[in-house]
C-alpha positions, 0 to 999 in steps of 0.5 A, a space after each residue: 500500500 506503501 509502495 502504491 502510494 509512492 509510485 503514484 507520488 513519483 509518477 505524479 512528480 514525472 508527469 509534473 515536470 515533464 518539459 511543455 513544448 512551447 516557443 522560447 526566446 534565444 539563448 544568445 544571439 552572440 553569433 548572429 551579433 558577430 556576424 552583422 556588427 560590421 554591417 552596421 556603421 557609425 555615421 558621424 556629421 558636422 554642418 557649419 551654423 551662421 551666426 555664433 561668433 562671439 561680439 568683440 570691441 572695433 577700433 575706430 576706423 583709421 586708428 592703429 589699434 585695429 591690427 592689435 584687435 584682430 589679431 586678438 579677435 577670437 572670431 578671426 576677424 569675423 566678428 558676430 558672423 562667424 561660423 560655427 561647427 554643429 556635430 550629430 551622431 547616428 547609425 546605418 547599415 551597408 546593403 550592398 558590397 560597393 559600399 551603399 548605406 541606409 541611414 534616416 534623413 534626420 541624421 544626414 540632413 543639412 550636413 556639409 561633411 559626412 562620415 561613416 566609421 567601420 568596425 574595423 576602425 576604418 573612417 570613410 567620407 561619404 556622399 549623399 547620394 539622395 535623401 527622402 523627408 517623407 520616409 525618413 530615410 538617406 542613401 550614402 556611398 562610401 569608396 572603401 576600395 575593397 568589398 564590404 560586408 553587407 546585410 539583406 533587407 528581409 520581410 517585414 510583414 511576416 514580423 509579428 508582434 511577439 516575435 524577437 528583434 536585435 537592434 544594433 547601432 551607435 546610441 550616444 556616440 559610444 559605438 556599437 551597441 547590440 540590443 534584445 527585444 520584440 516586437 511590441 506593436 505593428 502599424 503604429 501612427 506617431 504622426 512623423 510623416 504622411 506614410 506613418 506605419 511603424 514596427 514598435 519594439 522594446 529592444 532599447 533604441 536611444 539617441 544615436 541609434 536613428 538610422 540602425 538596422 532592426 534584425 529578425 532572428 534570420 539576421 535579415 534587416 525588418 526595420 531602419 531604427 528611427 524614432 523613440 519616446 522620450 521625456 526630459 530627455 530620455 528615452 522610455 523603452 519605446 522605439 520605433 522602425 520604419 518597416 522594411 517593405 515600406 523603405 526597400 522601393 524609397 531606397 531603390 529609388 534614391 540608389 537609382 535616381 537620387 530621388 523618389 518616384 512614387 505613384 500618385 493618384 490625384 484625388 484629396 481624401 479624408 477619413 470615413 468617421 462614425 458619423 459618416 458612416 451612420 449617415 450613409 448606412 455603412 456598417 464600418 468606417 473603412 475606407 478614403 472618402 474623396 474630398 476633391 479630384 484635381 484638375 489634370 491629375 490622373 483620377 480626373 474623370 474617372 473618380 468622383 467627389 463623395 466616392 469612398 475609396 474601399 480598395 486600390 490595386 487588390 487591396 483593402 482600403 481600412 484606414 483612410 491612411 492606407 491609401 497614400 501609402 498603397 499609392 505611393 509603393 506603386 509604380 509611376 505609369 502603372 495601370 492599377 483599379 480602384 473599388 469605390 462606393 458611388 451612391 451606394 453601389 460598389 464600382 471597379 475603375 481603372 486609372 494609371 498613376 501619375 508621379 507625385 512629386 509632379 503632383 505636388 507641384 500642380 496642387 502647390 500652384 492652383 492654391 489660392 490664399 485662403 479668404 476668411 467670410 465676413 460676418 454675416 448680417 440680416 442673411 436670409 434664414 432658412 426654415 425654422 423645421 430645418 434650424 430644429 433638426 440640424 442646428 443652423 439656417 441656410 439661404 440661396 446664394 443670390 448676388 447680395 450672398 456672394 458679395 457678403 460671403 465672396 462666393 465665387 460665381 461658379 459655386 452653387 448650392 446654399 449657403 449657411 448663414 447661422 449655427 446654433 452654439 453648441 450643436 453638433 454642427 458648430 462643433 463639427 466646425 461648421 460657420 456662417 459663410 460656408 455652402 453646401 452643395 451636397 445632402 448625403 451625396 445628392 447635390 442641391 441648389 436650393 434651400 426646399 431641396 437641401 430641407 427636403 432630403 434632409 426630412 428624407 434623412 430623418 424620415 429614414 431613421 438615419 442618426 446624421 445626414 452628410 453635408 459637402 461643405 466649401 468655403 470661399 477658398 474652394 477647399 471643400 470636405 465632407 461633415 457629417 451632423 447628428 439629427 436633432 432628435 
């Protein structure tokens, strides 16, 4: 019985602490560090900054004393406009063996001398052979004349969160420093730049470090090392890494041409909020809503004020943000579809990227400075029902109303001539002089119209009606108001 009882005791302790499969972080990464350290390069920069001489006395003119204060001047002679020297430090990473490098645009840019230092001691003066703000990401070249050790840019989108990451770099000028971690979060938005989708990791990334590679545990680069976190200074153990799949077309690029060539589409969108969704009965607030298509761009013609852009070239459109960036990983001249939402029902249209930086320009010239409406005075006042059910009074745009809000003659609708305080049309941003010329994608031109399919709205049970508004610039965008109940 003795027995029994202690082997049923010993089998339990077996079953107890028999090993559990599961997945385990590495034991080390010492080899994988040794083998990509020199890869990885310290980049230092210096740049000549005007003005920080320091003042020094002048003799009056003529008097024999000017030589003595020269030669005594610490500035040399160049009083309070002498130059002075600013240093910064970063990382990098050789992806090729003829000496190309990655680094962030921050760390190279503004620089007049560039240097890059190699683990082996090695000190190279680099070129800057094209730079991207956008991105945040700078192409070097150094001459070594040898080969140089180099790494590859791996698949960041099979990088999930959980998994294990290695930075490597040069925090606070001390030289290579390695770093443990995982990711911590993908498609993070920290408003840096318009194409925001950044790999979050805990592995400790500081200053100095901008630039570095972040390595999968395949030693395969998943993300260039680009901004943290910090407070008075320090960091808080949040970094953050420009994917990998995002960077690689922006490096080609400026390794080719010394400059990008993304893809444009041509249209200005903004995001599909709750209250827009409500009050087009979408079930979800996917997709870009158009906003505006520009005047020669590629979309003219073929995509409409008021689409909702649900998908670009195969892919699905959730954040209105997604968009700019499918957009911009696409090839100049490619012929790609877009699925958009038009008055209810979903269409497939076909249209060939124009380049943005060509965009940029066309969009920079037809913009006119911005007029502010001045405050309206005895305007005509729209039906009381209608000032009940959303909060404000709209009139027809008749001469007196373009005179008094600078209207211009091409723009039809109504305009608004009174909000209510503290309805959800004036916290919606809504003022007196703005027009509306279009009811939950219907255009109006007159006030029974726009109050006739706003009652329609509401007859529907719909919570909100959405509004196309411009103002006397020409900018327009979409705005959703709740109902009044």
């Amino acid at each position: 019985m003795r027995f029994g009882w202690a082997q049923a005791l010993v089998v339990g302790v077996m079953l107890v602490a028999s090993p559990v499969a599961r997945a385990e972080g590495p034991a080390s990464v010492s080899k994988l560090a040794a083998q990509l350290s020199p890869a990885v390069v310290n980049i230092g920069t210096t740049r000549m900054l005007g003005g920080g001489g320091m003042p020094f006395p002048e003799a009056p003119e003529g008097s024999p004393l000017n030589e003595m204060f020269d030669e005594l001047n610490p500035n040399e002679g160049q009083g309070p406009e002498a130059m002075r020297e600013a240093r910064s430090l970063g990382s990098g990473f050789i992806i090729a063996a003829d000496g190309t490098i990655v680094t962030n645009n921050h760390v190279v840019e503004g620089a007049d001398e560039i240097l890059v230092f190699l683990t082996d001691g090695t000190r190279l003066t680099a070129k800057l052979v094209g730079a991207d703000p956008k991105a945040d990401l700078a192409v070097l070249k150094v001459e070594a004349g040898r080969d140089l050790p180099f790494v590859e840019m791996g698949d960041s989108d099979v990088a999930q969160v959980g998994d294990w990451v290695m930075a490597i770099g040069n925090p606070f000028g001390l030289g290579g420093s390695v770093t443990l971690g995982i990711v911590s979060a993908r498609n993070r938005d920290i408003n840096a730049g318009p194409y925001d989708d950044f790999i979050q990791t805990d592995a400790a990334i500081n200053q100095g470090n901008s630039g570095g590679p972040l390595f999968d545990m395949d030693g395969k680069v998943v993300g260039i090392n680009t901004a943290i976190i910090a407070r008075g200074g320090s960091g808080l153990g949040i970094g953050f890494a420009v994917p990998v799949n995002l960077a690689r077309p922006v490096v080609m690029q400026l390794a080719e041409f010394g400059e990008t060539r993304r893809g444009w589409l041509g249209v200005g969108i903004q995001d599909v909020t709750q209250e827009i969704a409500d009050s087009l009965g979408r079930p979800n607030t996917h997709g870009a809503m158009v906003v505006d298509v520009t005047r020669t761009g590629p979309a003219e013609g073929v995509v409409e004020e008021g689409d909702i852009i649900l998908g670009f070239n195969g892919r699905d459109i959730i954040r209105m943000r997604d968009l700019p960036r499918y957009v911009a990983e696409t090839a100049v001249g490619e012929k790609v579809t877009v699925t958009v939402l038009r008055q209810g029902a979903e269409v497939t249209l076909d249209i060939t990227l124009g380049r943005l930086e060509v965009g940029e320009q066309i969009v920079a010239a037809a913009q006119t400075p911005e007029v502010v409406p001045p405050a309206a005075e005895d305007a005509p006042a729209g039906p009381v029902a209608l000032k009940e059910m959303l909060g404000l009074d709209v009139g027809p745009i008749d001469d007196a109303a373009r005179e008094a809000f600078q209207i211009a003659e091409t723009q039809t609708g109504v305009v608004i001539t009174e909000v209510t305080e503290g309805t959800d049309a004036s916290r919606q941003g809504l003022l007196s002089g703005l027009v509306i010329s279009e009811v939950n994608q219907q255009k109006v031109t007159s006030v029974a119209e726009l109050t006739e399919k706003v009652d329609a709205a509401k007859e529907a049970g719909r919570p909100a009606v959405l509004f196309k508004v411009t103002d006397p610039a020409g900018t327009s965008r979409f705005v959703a108001i709740k109902l009044i109940q």
